[in-house]
BATILO-196498 format. One record per residue: residue number from 1; residue in three letters; chain; x, y, z of N, C-alpha, C in turn. Coordinates in Angstrom, 2 decimals. Layout:
<tinus>
 pos code unit     n_x     n_y     n_z    ca_x    ca_y    ca_z     c_x     c_y     c_z
 NUM  ALA    A       X       Y       Z       X       Y       Z       X       Y       Z
...
</tinus>
This chain:
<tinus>
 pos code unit     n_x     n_y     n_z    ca_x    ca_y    ca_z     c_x     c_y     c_z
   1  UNK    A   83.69   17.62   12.09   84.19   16.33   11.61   84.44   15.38   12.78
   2  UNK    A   83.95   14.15   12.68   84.48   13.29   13.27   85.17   12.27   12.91
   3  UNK    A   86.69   12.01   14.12   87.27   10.76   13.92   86.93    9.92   14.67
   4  UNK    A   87.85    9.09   13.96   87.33    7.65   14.82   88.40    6.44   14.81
   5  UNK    A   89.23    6.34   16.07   90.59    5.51   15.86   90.19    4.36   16.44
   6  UNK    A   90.67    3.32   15.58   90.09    1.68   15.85   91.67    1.20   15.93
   7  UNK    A   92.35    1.13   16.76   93.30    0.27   17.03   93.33   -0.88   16.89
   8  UNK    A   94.37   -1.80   16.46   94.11   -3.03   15.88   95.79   -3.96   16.04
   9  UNK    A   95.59   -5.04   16.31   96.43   -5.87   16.33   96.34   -7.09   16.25
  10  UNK    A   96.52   -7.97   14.98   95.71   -9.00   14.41   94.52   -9.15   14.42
  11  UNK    A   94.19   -8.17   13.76   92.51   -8.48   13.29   92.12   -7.99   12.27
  12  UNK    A   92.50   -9.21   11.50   92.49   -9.41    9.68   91.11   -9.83    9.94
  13  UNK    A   90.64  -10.68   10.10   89.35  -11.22    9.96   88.31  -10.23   10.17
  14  UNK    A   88.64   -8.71   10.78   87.45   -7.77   11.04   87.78   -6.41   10.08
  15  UNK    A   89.31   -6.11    9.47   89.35   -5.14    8.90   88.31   -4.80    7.68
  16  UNK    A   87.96   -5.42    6.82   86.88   -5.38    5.45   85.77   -5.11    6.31
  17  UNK    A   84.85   -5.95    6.97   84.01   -5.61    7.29   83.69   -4.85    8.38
  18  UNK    A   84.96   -4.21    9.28   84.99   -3.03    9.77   84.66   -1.73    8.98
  19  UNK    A   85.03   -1.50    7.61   85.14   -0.91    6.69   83.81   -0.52    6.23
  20  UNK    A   83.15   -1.79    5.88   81.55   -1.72    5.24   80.64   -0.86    6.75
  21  UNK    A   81.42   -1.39    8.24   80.22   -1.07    9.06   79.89    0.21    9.28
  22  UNK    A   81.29    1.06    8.95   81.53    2.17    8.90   80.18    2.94    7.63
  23  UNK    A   81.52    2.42    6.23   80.46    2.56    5.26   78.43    2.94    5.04
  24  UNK    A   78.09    2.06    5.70   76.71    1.52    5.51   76.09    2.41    6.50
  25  UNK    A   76.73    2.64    7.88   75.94    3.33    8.43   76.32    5.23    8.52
  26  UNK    A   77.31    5.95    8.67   77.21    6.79    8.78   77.48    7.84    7.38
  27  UNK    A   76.50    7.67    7.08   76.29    8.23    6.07   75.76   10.04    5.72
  28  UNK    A   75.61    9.98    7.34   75.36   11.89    6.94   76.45   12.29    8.14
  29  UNK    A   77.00   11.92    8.28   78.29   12.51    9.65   79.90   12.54    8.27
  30  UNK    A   80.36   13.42    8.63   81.33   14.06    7.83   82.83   12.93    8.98
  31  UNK    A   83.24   12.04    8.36   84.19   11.45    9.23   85.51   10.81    8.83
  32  UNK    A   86.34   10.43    9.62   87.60    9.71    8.94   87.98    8.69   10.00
  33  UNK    A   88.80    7.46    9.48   88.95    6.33   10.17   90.09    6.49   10.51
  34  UNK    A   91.23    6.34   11.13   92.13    6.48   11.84   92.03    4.63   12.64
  35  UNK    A   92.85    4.01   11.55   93.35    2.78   12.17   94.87    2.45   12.23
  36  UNK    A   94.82    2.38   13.67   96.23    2.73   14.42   97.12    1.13   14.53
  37  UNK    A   97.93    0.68   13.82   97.92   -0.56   13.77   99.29   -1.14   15.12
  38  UNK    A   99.01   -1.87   15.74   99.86   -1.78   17.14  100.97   -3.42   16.93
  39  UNK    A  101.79   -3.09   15.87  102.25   -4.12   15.66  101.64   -6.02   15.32
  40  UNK    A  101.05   -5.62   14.55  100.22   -6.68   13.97  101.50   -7.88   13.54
  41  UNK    A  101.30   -8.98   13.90  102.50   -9.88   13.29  101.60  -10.30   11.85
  42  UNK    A  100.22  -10.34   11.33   99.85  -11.04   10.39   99.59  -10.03    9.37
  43  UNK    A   98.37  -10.30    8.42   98.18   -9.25    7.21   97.20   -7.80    7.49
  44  UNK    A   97.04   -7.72    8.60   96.21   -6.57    9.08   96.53   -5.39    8.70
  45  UNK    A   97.85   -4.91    8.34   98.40   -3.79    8.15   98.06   -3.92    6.26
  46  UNK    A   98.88   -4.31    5.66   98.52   -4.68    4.66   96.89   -4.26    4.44
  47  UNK    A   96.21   -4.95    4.83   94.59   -5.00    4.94   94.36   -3.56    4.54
  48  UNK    A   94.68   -2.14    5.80   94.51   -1.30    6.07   95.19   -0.09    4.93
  49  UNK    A   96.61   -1.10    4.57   96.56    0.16    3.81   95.85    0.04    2.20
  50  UNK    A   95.14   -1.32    2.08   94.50   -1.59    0.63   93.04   -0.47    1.32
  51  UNK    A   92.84   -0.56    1.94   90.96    0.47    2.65   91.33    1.78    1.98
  52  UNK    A   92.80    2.48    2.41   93.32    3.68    2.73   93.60    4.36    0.94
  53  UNK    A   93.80    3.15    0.15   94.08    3.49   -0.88   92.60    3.65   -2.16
  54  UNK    A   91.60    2.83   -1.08   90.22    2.36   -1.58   89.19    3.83   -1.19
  55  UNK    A   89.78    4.46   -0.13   88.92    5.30    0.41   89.65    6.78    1.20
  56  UNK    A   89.48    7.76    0.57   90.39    9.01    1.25   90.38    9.00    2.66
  57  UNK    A   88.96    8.92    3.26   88.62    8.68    4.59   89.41    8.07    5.70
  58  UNK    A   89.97    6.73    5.17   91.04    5.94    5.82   92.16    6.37    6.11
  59  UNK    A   92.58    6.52    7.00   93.96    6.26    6.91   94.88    5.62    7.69
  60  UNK    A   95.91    4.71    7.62   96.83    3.02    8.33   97.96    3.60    9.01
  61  UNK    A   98.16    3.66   10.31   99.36    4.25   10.51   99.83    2.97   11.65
  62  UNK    A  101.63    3.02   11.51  101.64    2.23   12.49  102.18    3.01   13.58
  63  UNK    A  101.96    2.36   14.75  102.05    2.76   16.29  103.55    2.73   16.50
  64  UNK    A  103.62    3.85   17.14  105.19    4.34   17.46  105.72    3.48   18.82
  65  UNK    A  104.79    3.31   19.33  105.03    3.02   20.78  103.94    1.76   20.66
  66  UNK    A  104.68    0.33   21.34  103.61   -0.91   21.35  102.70   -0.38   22.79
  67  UNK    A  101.24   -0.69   22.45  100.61   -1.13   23.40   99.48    0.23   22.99
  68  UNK    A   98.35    0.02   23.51   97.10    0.52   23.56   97.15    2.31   23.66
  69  UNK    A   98.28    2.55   24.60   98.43    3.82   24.88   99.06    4.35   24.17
  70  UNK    A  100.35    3.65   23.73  100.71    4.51   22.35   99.70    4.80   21.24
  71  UNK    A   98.98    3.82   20.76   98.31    3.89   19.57   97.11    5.02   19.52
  72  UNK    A   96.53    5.16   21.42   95.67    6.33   21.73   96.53    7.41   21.42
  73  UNK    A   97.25    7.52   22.14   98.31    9.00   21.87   98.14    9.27   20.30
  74  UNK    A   98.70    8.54   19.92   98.80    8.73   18.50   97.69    9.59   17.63
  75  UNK    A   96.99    8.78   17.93   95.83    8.54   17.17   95.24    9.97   17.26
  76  UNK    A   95.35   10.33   18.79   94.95   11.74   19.15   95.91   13.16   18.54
  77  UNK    A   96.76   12.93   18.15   97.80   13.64   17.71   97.48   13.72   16.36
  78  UNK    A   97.33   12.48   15.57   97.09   12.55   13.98   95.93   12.97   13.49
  79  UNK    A   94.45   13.22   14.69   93.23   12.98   14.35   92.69   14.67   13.68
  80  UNK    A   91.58   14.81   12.82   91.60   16.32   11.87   90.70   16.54   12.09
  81  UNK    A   89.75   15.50   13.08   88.31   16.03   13.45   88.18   16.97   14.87
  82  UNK    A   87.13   17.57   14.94   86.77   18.29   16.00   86.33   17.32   17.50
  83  UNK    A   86.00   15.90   17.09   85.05   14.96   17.77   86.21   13.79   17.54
  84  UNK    A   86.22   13.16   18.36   86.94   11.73   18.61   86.62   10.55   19.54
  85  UNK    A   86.26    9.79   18.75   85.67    8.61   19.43   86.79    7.63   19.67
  86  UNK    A   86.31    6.57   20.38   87.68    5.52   20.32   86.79    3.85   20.12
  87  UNK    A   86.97    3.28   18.61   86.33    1.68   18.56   86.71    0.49   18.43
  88  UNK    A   86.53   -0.59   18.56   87.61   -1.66   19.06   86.61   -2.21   17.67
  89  UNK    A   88.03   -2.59   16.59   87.76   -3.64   15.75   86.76   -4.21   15.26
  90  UNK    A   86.33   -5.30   16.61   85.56   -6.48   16.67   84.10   -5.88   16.57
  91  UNK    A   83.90   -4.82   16.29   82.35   -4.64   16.17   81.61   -4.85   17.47
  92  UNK    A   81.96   -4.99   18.58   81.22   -4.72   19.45   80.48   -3.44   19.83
  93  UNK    A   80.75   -2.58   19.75   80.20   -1.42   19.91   79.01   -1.33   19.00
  94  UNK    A   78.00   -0.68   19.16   77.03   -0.39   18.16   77.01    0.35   17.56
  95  UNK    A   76.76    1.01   16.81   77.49    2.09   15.48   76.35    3.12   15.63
  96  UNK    A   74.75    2.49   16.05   73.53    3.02   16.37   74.18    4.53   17.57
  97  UNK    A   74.74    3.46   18.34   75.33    4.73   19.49   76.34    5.60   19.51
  98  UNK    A   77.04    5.74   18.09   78.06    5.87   18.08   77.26    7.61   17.25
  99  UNK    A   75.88    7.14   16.47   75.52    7.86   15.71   74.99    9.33   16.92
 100  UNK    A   74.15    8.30   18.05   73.99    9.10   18.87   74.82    9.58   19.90
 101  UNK    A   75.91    9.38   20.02   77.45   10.14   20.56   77.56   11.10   19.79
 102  UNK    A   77.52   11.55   18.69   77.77   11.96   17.77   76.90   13.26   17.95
 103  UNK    A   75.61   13.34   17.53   74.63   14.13   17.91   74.75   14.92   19.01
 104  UNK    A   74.95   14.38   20.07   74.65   14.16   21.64   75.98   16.01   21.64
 105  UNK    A   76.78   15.07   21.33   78.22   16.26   21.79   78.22   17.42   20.48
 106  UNK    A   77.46   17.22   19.58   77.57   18.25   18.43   76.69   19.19   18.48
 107  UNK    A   75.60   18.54   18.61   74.51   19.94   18.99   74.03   20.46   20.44
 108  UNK    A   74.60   19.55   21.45   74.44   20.15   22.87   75.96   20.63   23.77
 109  UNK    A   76.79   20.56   22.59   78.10   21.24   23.08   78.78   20.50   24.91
 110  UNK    A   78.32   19.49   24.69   79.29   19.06   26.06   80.63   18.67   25.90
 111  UNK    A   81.32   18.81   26.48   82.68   18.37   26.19   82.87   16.79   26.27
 112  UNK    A   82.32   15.87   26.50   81.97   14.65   26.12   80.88   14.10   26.77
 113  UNK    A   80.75   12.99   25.85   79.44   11.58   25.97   79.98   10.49   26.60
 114  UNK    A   79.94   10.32   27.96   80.18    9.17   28.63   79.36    7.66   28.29
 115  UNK    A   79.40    7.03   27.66   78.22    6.22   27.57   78.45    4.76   28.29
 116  UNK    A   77.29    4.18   29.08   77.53    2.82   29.92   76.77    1.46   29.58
 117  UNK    A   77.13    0.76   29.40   76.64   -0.82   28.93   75.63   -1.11   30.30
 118  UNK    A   75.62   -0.35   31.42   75.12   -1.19   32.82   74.24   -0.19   33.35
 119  UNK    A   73.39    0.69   32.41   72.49    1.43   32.53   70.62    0.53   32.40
 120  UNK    A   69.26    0.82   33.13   68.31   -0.02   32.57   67.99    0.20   31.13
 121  UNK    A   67.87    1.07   30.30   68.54    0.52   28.87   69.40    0.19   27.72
 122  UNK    A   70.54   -0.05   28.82   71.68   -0.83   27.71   70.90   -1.90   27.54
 123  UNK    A   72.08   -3.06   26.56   71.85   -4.63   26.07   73.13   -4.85   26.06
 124  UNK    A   73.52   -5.64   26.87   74.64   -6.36   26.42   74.35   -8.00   26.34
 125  UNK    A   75.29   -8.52   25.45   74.90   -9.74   25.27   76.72  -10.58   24.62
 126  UNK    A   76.64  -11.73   25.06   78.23  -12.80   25.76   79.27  -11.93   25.89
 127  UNK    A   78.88  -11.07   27.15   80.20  -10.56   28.06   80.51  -12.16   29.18
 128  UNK    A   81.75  -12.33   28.91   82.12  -13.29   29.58   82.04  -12.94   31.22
 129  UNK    A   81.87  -14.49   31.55   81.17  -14.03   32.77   81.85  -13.62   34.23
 130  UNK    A   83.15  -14.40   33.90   84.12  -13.66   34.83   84.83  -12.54   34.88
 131  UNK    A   84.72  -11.84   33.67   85.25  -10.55   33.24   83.78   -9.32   33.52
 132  UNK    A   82.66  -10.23   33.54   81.79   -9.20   34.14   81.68   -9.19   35.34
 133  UNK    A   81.91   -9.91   36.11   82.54   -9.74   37.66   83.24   -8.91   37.87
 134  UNK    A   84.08   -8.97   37.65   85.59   -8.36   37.80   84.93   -6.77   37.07
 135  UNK    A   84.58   -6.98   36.34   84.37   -5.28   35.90   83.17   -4.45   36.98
 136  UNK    A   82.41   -5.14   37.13   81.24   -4.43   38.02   81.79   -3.74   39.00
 137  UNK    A   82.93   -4.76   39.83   83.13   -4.81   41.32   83.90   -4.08   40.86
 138  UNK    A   85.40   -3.86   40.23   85.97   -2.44   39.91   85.39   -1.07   39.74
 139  UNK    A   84.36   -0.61   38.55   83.58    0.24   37.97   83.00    0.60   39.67
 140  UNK    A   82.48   -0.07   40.46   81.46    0.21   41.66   82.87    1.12   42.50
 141  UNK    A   83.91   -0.30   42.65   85.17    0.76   43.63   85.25    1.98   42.92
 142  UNK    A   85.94    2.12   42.05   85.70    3.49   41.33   85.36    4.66   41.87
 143  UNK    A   83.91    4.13   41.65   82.95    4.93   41.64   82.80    5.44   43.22
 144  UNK    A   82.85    4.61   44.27   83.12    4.98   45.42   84.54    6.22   45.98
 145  UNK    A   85.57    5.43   45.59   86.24    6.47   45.45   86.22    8.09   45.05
 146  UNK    A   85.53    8.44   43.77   85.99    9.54   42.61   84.95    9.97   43.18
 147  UNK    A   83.58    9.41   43.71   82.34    9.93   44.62   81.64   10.16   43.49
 148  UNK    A   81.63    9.28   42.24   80.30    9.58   41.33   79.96    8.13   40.86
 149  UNK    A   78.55    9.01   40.47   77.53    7.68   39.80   78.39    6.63   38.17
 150  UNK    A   79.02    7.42   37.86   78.81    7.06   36.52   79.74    5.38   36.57
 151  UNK    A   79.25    4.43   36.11   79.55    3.23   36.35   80.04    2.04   35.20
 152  UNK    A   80.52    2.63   34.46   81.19    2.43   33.25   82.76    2.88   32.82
 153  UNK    A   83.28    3.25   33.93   85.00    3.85   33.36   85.28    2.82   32.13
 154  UNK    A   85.60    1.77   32.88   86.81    1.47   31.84   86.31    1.28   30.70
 155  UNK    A   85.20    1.20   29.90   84.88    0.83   28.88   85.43    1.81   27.39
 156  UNK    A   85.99    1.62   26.34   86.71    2.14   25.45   85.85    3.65   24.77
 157  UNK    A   85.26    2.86   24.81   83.88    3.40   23.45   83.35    4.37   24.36
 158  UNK    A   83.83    6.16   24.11   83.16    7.21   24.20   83.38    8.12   23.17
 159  UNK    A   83.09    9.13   23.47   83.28   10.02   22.29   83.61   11.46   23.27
 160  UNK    A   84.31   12.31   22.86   85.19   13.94   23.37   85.38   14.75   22.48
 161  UNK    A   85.71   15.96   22.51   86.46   16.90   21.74   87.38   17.13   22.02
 162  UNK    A   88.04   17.14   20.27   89.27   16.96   20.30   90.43   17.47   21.46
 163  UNK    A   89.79   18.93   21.29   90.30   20.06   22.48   90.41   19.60   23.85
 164  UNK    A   89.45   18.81   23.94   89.33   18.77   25.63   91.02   17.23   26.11
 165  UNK    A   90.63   16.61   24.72   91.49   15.51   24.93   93.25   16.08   24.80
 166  UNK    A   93.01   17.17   23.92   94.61   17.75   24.11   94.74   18.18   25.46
 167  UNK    A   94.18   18.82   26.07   94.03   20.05   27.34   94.38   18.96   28.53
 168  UNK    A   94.20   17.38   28.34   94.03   16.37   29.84   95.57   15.75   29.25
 169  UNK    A   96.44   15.96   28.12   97.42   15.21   28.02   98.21   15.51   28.95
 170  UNK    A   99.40   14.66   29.35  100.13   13.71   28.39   99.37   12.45   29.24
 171  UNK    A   98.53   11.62   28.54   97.88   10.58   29.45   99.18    9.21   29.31
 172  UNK    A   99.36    8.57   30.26  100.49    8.06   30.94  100.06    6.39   30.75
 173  UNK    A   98.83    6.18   30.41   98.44    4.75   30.69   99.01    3.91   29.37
 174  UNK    A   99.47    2.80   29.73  100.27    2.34   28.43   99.25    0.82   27.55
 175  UNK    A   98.38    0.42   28.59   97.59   -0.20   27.68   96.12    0.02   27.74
 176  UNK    A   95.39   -1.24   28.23   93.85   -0.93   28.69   93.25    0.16   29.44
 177  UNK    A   94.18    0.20   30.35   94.14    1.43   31.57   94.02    2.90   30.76
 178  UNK    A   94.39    2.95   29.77   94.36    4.10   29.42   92.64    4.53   28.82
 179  UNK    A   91.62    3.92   29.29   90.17    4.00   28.70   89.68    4.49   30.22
 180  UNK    A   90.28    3.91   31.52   90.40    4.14   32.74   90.78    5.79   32.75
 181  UNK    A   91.90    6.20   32.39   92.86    7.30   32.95   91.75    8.66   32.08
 182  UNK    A   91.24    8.32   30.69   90.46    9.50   30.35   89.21    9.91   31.07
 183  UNK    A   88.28    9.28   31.27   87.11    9.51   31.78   87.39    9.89   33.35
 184  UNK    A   88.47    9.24   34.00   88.44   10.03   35.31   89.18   11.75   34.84
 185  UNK    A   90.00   11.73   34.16   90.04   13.15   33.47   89.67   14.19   33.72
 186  UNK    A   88.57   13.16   32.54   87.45   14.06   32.25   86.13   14.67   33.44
 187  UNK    A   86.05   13.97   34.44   85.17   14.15   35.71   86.00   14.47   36.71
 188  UNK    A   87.36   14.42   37.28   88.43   15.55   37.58   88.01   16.63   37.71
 189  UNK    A   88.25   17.23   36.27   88.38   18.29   36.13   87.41   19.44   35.61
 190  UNK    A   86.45   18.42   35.81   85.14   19.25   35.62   84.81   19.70   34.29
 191  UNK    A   85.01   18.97   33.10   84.75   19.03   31.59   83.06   18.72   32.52
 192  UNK    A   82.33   19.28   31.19   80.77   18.58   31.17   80.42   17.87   29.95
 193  UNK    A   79.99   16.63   30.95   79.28   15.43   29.93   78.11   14.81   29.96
 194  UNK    A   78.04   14.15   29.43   76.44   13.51   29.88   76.79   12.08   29.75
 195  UNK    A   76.15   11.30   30.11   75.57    9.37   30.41   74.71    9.04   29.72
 196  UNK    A   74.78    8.34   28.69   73.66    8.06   28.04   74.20    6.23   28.20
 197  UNK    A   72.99    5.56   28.02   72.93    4.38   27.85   73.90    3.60   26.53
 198  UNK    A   74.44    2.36   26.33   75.17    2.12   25.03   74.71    0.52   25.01
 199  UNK    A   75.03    0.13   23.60   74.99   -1.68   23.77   76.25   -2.40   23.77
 200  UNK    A   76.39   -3.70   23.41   77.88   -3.64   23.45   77.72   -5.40   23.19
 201  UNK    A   78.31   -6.02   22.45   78.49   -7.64   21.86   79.32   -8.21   21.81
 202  UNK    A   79.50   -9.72   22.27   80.98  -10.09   22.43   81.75  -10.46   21.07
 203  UNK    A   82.43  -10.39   20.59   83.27  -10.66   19.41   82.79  -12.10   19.20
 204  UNK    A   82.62  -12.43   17.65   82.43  -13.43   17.23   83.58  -14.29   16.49
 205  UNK    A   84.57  -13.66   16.22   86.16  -14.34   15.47   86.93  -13.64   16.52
 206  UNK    A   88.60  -14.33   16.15   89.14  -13.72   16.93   90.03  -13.77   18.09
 207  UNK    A   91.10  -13.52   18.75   91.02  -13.41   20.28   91.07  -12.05   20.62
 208  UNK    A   90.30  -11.79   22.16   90.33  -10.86   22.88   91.97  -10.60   23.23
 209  UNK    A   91.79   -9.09   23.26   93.72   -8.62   23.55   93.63   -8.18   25.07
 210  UNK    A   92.62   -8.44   25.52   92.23   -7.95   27.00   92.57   -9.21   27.95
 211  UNK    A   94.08   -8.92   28.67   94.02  -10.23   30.00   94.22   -9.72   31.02
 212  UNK    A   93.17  -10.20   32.25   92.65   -9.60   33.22   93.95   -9.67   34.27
 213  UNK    A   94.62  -10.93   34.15   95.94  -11.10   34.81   96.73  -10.28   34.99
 214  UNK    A   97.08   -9.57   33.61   98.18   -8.73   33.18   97.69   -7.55   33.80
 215  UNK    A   96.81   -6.91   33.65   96.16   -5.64   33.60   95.72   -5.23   34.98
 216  UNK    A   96.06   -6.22   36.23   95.21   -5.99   37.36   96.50   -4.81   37.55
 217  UNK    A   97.44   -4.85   37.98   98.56   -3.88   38.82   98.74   -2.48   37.95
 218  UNK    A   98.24   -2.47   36.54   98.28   -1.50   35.91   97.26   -0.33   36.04
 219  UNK    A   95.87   -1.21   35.94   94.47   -0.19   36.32   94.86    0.17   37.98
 220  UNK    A   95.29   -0.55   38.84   95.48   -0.03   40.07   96.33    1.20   39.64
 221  UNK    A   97.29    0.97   39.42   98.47    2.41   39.27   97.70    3.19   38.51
 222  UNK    A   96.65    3.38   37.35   96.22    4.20   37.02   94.99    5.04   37.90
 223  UNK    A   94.56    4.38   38.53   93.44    4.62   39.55   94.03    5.60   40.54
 224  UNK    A   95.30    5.17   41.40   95.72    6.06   42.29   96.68    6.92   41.64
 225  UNK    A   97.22    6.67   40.49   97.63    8.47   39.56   96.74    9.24   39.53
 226  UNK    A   95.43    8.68   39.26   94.25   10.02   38.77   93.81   10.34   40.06
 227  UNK    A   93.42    9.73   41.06   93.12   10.21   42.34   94.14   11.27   43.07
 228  UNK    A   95.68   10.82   42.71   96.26   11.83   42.90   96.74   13.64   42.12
 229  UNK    A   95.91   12.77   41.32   95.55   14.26   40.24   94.89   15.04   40.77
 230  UNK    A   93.73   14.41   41.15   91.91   15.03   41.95   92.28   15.95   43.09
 231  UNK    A   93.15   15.15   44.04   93.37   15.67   45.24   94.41   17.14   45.22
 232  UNK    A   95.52   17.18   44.18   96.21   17.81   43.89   95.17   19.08   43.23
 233  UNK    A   94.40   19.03   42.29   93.66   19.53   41.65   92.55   20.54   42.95
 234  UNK    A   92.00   19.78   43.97   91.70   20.22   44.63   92.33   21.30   45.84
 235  UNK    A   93.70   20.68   46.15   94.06   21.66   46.89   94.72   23.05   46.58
 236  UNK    A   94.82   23.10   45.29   94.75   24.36   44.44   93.87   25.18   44.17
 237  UNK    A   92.35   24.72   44.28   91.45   25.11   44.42   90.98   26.04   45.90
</tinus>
């Protein structure tokens, strides 16, 4: 079984047809929605629990703890599948890749699917253009640091087992950073995954809950927690 927790905080305008995108496409994967609602001030919650009552599959919970990391925690705690993905609302993600995440970790048994937008066949299309700055030149430090290729951390949208995501808790990151804190984790500690290519689209309604302002001193502190994981990790070794 796979879940799939879409965290949400005002985004009425994407819950219904979050619902159908689900609907329409995965149609031979055995799954449940897990929408984690992170203090919504408008009708989003509401929204979620009319889906929940529309469809067994669903289910609306609200977040114990404000901010991104609570609602992950959560989400990981409440989730009944073997497989757990993580999808943002707005439909950016492609559902195409989500099918092949899916596959990828079910019948080749890796403990997760890393997947990257900045591979030669991703597509991405209106990533804003200063936020793709800023992400490259991070993703590259990274990557220098941790001493691997893979060039996509922070991005939300992967997919794990369940197991592996209990085994790396208690993850500490309280908002964005916390998409940061798993995947170094997960390459830590030597889970095996694979890289596959992903697409990825900029939201068409909406505002983005992502500000680069806020978030710079946080991904730093998460960066040198996990490095100090690695090193610790290593000298036990």
């Amino acid at each position: 079984m796979l879940t799939i927790i879409v965290p949400v905080r005002n985004e009425s305008d994407y819950i219904i047809s979050l619902y159908d995108y689900f609907l329409n496409n995965l149609k031979n994967i055995n799954y449940e929605v897990l929408i984690i609602n992170d203090f919504s001030n408008d009708n989003t919650f509401e929204q979620c629990l009319m889906l929940e009552k529309k469809d067994n599959r669903i289910k609306a919970l609200n977040n114990k703890k404000k901010g991104l990391g609570g609602a992950i925690n959560l989400g990981i705690r409440k989730a009944s599948g073997n497989f757990l993905t993580i999808m943002m609302a707005d439909q950016s993600d492609d559902i195409n890749d989500l099918i092949k995440y899916y596959e990828n970790i079910n019948e080749k048994n890796y403990d997760a699917i890393l997947g990257s937008r900045f591979l030669k066949e991703s597509k991405v299309v209106n990533y804003p253009f200063q936020k793709l700055i800023l992400n490259r030149i991070f993703n590259f430090f990274v990557s220098i640091i941790f001493w691997n290729k893979y060039n996509d951390y922070t991005n939300a949208f992967k997919i794990y087992k369940k197991e592996v995501l209990i085994e790396i808790m208690p993850l500490i990151s309280e908002s964005f950073n916390i998409f940061l804190e798993i995947p170094l984790k997960i390459i830590s500690r030597n889970y095996s995954y694979k890289v596959i290519p992903i697409n990825w689209t900029g939201r068409e309604k909406g505002v983005s809950k992502f500000k680069i302002k806020e978030l710079g001193s946080k991904y730093l502190f998460t960066l040198i927690y996990c490095f100090i994981e690695k090193y610790l990790l290593n000298i036990k070794k």
